[in-house]
GULOPA-787750 format. One record per residue: x, y, z of N, C-alpha, C in turn; residue in one letter; residue number from 1. Coordinates in pm, 1 decimal. Each point is the difference from the previous one (the first is absolute). Layout:
TILO/X/Y/Z/X/Y/Z/X/Y/Z/A/NUM
...
REM end
This chain:
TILO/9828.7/12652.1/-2373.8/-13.9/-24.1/142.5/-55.6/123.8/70.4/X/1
TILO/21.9/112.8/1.3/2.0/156.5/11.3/-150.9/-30.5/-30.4/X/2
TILO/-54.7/-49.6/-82.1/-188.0/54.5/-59.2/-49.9/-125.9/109.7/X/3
TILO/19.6/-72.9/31.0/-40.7/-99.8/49.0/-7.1/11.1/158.9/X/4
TILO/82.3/94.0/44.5/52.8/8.0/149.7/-140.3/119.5/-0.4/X/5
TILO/6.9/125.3/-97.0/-53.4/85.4/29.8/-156.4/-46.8/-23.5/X/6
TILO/-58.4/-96.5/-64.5/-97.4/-15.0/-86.2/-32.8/-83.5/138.8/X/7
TILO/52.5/-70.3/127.2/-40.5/-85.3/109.4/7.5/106.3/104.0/X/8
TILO/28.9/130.7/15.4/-43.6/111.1/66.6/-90.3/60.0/-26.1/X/9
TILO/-56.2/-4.6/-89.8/-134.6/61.0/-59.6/-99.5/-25.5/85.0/X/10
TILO/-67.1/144.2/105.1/-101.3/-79.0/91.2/-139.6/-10.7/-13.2/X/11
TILO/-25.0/0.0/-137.3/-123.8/-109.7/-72.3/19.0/-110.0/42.1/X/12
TILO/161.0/-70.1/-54.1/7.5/-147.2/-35.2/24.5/-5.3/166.1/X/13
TILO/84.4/62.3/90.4/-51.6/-66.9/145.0/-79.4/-12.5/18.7/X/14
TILO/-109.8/126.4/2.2/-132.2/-1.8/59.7/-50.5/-188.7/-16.6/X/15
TILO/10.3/11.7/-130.0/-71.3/-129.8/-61.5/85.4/-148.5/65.8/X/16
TILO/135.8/-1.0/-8.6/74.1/-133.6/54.6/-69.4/-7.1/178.7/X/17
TILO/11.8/142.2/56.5/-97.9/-41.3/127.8/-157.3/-31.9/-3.1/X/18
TILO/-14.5/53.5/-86.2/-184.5/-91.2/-22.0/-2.6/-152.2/22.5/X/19
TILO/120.2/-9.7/-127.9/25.6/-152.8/-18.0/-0.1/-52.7/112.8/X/20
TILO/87.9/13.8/48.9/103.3/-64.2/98.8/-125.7/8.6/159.5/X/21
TILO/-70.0/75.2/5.6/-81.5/26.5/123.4/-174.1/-94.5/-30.4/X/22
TILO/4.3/2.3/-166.4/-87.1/-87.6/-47.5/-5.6/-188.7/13.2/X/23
TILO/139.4/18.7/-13.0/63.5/-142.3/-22.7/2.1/-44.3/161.9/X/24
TILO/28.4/84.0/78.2/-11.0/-80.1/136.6/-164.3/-9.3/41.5/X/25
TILO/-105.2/107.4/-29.0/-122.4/-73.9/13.4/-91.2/-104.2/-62.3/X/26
TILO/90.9/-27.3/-93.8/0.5/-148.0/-100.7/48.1/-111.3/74.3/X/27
TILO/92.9/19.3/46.7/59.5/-100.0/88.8/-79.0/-40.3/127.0/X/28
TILO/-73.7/115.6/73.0/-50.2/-9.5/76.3/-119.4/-104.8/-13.0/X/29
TILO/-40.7/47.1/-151.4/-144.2/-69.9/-55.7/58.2/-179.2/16.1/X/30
TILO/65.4/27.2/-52.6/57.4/-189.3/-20.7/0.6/-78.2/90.5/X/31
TILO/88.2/101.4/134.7/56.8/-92.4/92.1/-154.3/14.3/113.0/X/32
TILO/-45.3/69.1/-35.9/-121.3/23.3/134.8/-153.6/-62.3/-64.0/X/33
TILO/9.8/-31.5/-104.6/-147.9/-10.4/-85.0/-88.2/63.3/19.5/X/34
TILO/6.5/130.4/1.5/-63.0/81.5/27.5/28.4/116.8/-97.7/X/35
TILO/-87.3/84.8/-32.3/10.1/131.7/-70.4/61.6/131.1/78.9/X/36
TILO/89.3/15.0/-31.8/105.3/129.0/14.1/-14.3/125.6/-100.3/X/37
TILO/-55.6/-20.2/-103.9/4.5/60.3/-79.2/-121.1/77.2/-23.0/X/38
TILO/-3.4/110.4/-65.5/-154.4/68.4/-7.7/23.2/139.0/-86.0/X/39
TILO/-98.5/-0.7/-96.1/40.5/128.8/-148.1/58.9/133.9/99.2/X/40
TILO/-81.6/63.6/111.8/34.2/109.7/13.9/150.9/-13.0/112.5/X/41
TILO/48.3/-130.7/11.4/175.0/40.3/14.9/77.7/54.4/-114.7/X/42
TILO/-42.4/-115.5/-90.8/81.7/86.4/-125.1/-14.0/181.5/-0.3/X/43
TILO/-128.4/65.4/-4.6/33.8/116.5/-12.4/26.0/74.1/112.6/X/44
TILO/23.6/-57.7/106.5/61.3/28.2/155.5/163.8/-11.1/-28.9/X/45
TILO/63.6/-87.3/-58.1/151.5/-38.5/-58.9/-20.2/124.3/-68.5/X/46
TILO/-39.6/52.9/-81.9/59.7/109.4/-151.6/4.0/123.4/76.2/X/47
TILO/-75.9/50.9/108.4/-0.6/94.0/123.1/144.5/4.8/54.0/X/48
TILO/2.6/-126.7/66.0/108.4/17.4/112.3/122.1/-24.4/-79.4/X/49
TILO/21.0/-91.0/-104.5/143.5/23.5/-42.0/6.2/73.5/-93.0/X/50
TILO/-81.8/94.7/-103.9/3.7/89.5/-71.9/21.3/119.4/44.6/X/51
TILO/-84.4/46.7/106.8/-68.6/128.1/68.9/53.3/-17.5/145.3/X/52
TILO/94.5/-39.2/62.3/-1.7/3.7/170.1/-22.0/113.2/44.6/X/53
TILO/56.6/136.9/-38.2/-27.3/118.0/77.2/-167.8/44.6/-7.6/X/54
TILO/-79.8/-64.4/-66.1/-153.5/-2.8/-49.8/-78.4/-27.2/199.0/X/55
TILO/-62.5/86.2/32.6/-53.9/-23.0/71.5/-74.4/-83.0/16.2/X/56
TILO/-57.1/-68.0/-137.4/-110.4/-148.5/17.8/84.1/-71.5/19.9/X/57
TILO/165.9/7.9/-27.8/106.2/-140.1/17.7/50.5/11.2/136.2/X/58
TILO/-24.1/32.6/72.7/7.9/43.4/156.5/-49.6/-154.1/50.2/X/59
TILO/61.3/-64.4/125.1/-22.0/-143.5/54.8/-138.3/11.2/98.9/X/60
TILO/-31.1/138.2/-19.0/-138.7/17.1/122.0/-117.0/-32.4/-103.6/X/61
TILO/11.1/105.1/-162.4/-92.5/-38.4/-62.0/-43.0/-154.1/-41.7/X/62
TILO/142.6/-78.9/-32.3/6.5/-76.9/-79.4/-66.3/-127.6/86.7/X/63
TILO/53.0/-15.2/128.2/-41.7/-44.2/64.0/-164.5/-6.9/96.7/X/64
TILO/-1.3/146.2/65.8/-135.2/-19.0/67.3/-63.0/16.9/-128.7/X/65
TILO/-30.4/77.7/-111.0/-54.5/2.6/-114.3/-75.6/-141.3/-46.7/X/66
TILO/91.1/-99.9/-11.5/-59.1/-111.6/-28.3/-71.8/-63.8/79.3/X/67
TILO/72.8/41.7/119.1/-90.9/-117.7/131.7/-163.0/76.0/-16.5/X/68
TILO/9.8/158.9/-14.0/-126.1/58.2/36.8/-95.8/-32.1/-95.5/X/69
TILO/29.3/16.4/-158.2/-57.3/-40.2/-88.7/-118.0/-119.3/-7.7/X/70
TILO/142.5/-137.1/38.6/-62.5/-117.4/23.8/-80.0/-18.0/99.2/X/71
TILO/30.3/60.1/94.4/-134.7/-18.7/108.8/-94.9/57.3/-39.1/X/72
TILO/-18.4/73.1/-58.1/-138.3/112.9/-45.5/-50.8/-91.3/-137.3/X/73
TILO/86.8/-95.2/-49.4/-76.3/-117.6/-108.0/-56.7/-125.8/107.5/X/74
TILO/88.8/-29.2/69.3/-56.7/-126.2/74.2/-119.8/54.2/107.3/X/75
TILO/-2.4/116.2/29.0/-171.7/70.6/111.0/-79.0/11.6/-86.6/X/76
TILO/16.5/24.4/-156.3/-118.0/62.8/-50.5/-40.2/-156.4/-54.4/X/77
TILO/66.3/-130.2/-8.9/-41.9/-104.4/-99.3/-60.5/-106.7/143.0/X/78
TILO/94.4/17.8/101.8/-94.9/-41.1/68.9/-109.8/53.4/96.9/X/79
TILO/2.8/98.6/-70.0/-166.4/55.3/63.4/-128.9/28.5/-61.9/X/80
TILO/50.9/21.0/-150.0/-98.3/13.7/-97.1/-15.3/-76.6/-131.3/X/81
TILO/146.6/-118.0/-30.7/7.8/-88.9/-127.6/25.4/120.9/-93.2/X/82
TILO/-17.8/-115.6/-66.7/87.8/76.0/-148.8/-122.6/35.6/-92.1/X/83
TILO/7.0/169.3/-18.1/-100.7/38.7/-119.9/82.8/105.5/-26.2/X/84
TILO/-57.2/70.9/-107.3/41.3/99.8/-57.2/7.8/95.4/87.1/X/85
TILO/-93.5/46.9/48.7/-14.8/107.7/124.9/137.6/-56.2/142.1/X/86
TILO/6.1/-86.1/21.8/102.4/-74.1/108.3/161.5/66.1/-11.7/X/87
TILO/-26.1/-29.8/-163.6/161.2/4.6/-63.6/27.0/130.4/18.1/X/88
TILO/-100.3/128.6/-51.9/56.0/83.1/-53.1/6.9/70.7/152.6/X/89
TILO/-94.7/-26.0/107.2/-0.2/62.2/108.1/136.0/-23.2/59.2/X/90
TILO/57.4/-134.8/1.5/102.3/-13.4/75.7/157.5/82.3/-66.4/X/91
TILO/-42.2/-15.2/-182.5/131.5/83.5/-55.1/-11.7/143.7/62.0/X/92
TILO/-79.0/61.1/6.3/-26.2/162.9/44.0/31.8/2.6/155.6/X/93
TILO/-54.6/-117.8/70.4/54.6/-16.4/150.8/99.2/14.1/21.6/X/94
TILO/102.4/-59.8/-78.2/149.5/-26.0/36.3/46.2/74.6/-84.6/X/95
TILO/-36.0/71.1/-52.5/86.9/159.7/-56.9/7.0/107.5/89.4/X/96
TILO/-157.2/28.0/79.3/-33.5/95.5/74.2/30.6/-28.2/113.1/X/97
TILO/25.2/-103.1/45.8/134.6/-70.8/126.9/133.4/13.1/-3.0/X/98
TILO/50.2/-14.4/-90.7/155.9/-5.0/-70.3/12.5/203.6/9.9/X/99
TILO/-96.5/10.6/-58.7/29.3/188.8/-15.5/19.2/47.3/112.3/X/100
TILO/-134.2/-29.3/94.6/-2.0/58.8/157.7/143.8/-15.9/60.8/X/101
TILO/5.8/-106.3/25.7/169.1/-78.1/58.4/104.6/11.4/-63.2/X/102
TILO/-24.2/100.3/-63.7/169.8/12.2/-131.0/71.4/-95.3/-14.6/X/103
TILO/-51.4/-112.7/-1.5/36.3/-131.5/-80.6/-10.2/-79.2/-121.9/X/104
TILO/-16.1/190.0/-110.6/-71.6/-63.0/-121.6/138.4/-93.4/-56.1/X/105
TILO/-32.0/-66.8/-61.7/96.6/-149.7/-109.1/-134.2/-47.2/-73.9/X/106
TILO/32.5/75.9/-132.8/-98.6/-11.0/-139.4/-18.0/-161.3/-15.7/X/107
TILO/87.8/-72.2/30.2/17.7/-148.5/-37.0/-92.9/-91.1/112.0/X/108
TILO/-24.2/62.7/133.0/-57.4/-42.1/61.3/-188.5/40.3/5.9/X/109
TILO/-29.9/36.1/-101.8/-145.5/89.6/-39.9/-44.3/-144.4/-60.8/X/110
TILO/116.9/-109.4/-76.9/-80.8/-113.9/-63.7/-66.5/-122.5/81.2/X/111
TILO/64.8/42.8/155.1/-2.6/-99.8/67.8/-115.4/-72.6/7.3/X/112
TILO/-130.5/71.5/29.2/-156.9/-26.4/7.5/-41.1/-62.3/-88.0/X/113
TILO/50.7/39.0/-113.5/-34.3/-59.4/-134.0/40.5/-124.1/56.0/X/114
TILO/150.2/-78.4/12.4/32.3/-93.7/-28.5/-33.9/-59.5/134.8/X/115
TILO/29.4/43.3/105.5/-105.9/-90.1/139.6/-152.0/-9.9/-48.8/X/116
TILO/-66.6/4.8/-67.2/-145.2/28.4/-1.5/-26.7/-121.5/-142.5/X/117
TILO/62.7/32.8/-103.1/19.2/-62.0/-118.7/6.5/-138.5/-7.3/X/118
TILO/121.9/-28.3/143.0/13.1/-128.4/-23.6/-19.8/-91.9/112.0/X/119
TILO/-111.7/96.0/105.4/-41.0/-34.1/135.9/60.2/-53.7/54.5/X/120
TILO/148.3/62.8/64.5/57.8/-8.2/114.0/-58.7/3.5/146.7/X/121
TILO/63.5/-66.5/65.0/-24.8/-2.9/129.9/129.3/59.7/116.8/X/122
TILO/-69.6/54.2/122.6/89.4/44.8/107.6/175.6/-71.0/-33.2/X/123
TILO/-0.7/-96.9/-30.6/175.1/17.1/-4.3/53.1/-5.9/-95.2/X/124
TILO/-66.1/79.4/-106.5/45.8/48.3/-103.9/102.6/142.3/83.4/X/125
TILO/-71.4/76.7/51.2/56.4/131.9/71.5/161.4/-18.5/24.4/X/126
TILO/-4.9/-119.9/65.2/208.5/-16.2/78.1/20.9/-44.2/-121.9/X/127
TILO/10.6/-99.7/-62.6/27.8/-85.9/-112.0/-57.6/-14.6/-155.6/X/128
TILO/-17.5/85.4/-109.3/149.3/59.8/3.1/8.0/154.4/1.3/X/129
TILO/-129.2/76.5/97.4/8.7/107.6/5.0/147.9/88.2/59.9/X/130
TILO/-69.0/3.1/142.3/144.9/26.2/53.5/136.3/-54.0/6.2/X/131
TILO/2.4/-148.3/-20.1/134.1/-36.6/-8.8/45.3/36.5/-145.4/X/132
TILO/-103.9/4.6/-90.0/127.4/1.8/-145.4/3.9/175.0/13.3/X/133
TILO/-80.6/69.8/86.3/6.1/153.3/-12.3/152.7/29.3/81.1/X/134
TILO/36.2/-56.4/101.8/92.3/-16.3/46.9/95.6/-42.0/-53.8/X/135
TILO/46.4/-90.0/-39.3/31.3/-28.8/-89.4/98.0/52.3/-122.6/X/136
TILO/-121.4/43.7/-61.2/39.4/97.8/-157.8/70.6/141.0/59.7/X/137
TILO/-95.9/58.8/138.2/101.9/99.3/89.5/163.0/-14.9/10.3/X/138
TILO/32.1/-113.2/34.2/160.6/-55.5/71.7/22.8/11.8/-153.8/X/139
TILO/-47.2/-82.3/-92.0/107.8/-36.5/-110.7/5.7/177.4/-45.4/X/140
TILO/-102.5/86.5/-3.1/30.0/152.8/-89.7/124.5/58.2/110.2/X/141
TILO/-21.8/-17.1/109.0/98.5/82.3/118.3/144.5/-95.4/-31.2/X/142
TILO/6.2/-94.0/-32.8/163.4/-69.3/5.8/35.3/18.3/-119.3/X/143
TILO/-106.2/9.3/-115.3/55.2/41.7/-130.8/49.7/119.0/-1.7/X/144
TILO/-21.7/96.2/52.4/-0.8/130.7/-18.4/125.2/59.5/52.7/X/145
TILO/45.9/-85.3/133.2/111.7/-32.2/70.1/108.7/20.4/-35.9/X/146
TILO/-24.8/-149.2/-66.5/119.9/-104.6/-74.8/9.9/22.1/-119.6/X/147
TILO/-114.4/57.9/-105.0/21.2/-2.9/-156.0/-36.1/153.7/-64.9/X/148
TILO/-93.7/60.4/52.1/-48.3/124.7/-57.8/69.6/87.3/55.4/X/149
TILO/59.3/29.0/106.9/62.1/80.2/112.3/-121.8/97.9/24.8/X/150
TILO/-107.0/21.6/-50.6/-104.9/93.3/52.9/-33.6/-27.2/104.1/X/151
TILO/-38.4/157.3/114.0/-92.9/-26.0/113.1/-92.6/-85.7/6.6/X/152
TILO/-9.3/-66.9/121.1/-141.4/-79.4/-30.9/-25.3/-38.4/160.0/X/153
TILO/-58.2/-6.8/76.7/-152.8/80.1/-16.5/44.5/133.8/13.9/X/154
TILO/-84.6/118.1/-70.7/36.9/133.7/-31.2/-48.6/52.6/126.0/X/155
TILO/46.8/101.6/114.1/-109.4/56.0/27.5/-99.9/116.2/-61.7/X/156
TILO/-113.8/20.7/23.7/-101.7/77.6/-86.7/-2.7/115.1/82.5/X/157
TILO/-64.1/85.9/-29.4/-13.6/175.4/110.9/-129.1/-7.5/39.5/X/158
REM end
C-alpha cells in the first residue's frame, strides 16, 4: 500500500493524470458540441503546464495570448496570400517573431500556422477551439495545481 500511495505522488504520474483528465474534458467537449476542441499543439501546451508550471512558457499570458497570436498570424497570412510554401513558412517565422516581441513565447503555439493553414481554417476557428480550449486547458492547469500538485500556479516571473 506504502509503494502505491507513494508511486500516485509521483509528479510525473500527476503531471500525466492532469493531461488526462484536462484532455478528457476537451473530448467531451468534441462530442457534446460537434465540433473540434482538440488540436496537436494542446497536447504539448498540457506537458508545459502540468509538468513545468513555474516554466515561464507555462505562464496563462503565454499560453493563452500565445495561441490566440499565433493563430491569427495563420488565419492573415492564408487569407491573404493561400497556401504555398512561401505562405507557410512566412507565417511560422511571423508568429515566433510576434510571440518573442510580446513575451508571449509558448513553443506549442509556433504549430499553430501550420495547422490553421494546413487544414484551411476560417475566422472562427480563433474563439473555438482557439481561445476557449486555451482557456480552458489554463483553468484545468491552475485548479490542478491547487487541488492536486500543491505547486504555484500562475508563477509570477521578474
Amino acid at each position: 500500500m506504502k509503494h502505491a500511495r507513494l508511486l500516485f505522488s509521483h509528479p510525473a504520474l500527476l503531471a500525466g493524470i492532469g493531461a488526462t483528465l484536462c484532455t478528457l474534458l476537451l473530448t467531451h467537449l468534441d462530442e457534446w458540441q460537434h465540433e473540434v476542441w482538440l488540436m496537436a499543439p494542446f497536447g504539448a501546451t498540457m506537458v508545459i503546464l502540468f509538468g513545468l508550471p513555474a516554466s515561464p512558457l507555462a505562464q496563462p499570458k503565454n499560453i493563452i495570448i500565445g495561441h490566440l497570436l499565433t493563430t491569427l498570424v495563420g488565419l492573415a497570412v492564408l487569407h491573404t496570400w493561400g497556401l504555398t510554401p512561401l505562405s507557410l513558412s512566412v507565417a511560422v517565422g511571423l508568429a515566433i517573431s510576434l510571440m518573442l516581441l510580446t513575451k508571449t513565447t509558448h513553443p506549442p503555439a509556433g504549430a499553430n500556422p501550420l495547422v490553421v493553414m494546413l487544414t484551411a481554417q476560417d475566422w472562427p476557428f480563433l474563439f473555438a477551439p482557439v481561445l476557449t480550449g486555451a482557456l480552458l486547458i489554463t483553468l484545468s492547469g491552475w485548479l490542478y495545481h491547487k487541488w492536486v500538485s500543491g505547486q504555484p500556479y500562475p508563477v509570477r516571473q521578474r
